[in-house]
SESE-81801 format. One record per residue (C-alpha): residue number from 1; x, y, z; residue in three letters. Coordinates in steps of 0.25 Angstrom, whole numbers, padded with zeros to 4 digits. Each point is the difference from the previous one (the first is absolute). Layout:
REM residues N
> NUM X Y Z Ala
...
REM end
This chain:
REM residues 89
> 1 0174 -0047 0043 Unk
> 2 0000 -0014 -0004 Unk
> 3 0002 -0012 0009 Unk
> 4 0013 -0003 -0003 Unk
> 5 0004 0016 0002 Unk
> 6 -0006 -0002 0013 Unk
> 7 0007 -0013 0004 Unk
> 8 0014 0008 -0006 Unk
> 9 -0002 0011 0011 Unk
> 10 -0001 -0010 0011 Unk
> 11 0011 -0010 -0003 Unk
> 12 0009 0013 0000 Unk
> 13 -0005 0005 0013 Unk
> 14 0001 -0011 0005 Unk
> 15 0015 -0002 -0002 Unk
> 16 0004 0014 0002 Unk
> 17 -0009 0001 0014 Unk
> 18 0005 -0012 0004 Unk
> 19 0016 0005 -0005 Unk
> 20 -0002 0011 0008 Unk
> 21 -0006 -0006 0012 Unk
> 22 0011 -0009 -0001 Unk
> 23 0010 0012 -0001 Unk
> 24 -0005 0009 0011 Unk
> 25 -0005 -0010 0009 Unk
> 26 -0015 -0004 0006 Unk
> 27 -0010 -0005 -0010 Unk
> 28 -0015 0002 -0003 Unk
> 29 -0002 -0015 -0006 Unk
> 30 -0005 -0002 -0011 Unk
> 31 -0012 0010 -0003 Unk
> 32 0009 0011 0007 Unk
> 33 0011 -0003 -0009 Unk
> 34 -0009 0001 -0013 Unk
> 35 -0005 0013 0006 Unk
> 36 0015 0005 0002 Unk
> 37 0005 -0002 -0012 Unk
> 38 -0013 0004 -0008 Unk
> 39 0002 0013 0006 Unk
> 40 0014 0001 0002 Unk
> 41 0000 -0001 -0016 Unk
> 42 -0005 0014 -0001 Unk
> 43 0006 0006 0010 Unk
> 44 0012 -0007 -0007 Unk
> 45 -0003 0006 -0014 Unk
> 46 -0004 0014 0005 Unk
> 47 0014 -0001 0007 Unk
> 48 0007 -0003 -0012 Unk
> 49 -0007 0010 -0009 Unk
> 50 0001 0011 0010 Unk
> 51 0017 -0003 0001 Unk
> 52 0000 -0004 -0017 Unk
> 53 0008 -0012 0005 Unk
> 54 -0001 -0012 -0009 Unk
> 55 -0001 -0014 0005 Unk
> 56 0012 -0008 -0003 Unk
> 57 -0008 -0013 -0006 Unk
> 58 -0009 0000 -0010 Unk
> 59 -0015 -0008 -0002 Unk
> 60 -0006 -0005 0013 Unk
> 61 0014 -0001 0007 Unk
> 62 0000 0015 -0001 Unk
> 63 -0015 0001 0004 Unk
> 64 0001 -0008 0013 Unk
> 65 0013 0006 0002 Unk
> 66 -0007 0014 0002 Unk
> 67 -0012 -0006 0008 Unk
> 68 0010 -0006 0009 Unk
> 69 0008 0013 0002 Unk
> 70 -0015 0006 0003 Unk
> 71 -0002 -0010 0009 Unk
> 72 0011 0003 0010 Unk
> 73 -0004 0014 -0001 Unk
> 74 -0014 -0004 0005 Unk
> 75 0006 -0008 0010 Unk
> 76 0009 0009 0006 Unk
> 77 -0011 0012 0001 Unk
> 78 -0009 -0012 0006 Unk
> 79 0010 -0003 0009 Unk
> 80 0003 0015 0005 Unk
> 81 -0014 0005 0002 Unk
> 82 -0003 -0015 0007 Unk
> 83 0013 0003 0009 Unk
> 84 -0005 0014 0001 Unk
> 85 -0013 0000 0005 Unk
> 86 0003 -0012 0010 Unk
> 87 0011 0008 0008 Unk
> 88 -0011 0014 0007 Unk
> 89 -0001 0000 0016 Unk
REM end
C-alpha cells in the first residue's frame, strides 16, 4: 500500500466516522472517529455486497458514502451492547 493509499483511507474515515457520529450522536474524537469509519467501511462494503445494492454516487463520494452507512451500523451495535451490558442488577 502506498502512502498516499494509506492517507486516502484515512481522510475517508475520518469523514464518514465523523458523519456518523454526527448522525447518531456521541463521538469518539478524532482517532475514534478514524477508527469508526475505517471499519465502518467494510462493514459498509460487506453490507452492500451481501444486499447487491449499488451506491448512488460514484468515485470517492460513493466510497465515503458506503463507509458512512457502515459507520452508523457500527454505531448503533456500539451503542446497543454499550446500553445492554450497563442495564444487570
Amino acid at each position: 500500500m502506498s502512502f498516499e493509499s494509506f492517507v486516502v483511507w484515512i481522510v475517508i474515515g475520518l469523514i464518514a466516522g465523523w458523519l456518523a457520529s454526527a448522525a447518531v450522536g456521541g463521538g469518539y474524537g478524532l482517532i475514534g472517529d478514524i477508527i469508526v469509519g475505517v471499519v465502518g467501511s467494510f462493514i459498509g462494503g460487506f453490507v452492500f455486497r451481501t444486499l447487491g445494492v449499488g451506491t448512488p454516487f460514484s468515485g470517492i463520494a460513493g466510497t465515503i458514502f458506503v463507509a458512512f452507512i457502515g459507520a452508523i451500523v457500527l454505531l448503533l451495535l456500539l451503542r446497543l451492547i454499550r446500553s445492554g451490558t450497563g442495564k444487570r442488577s
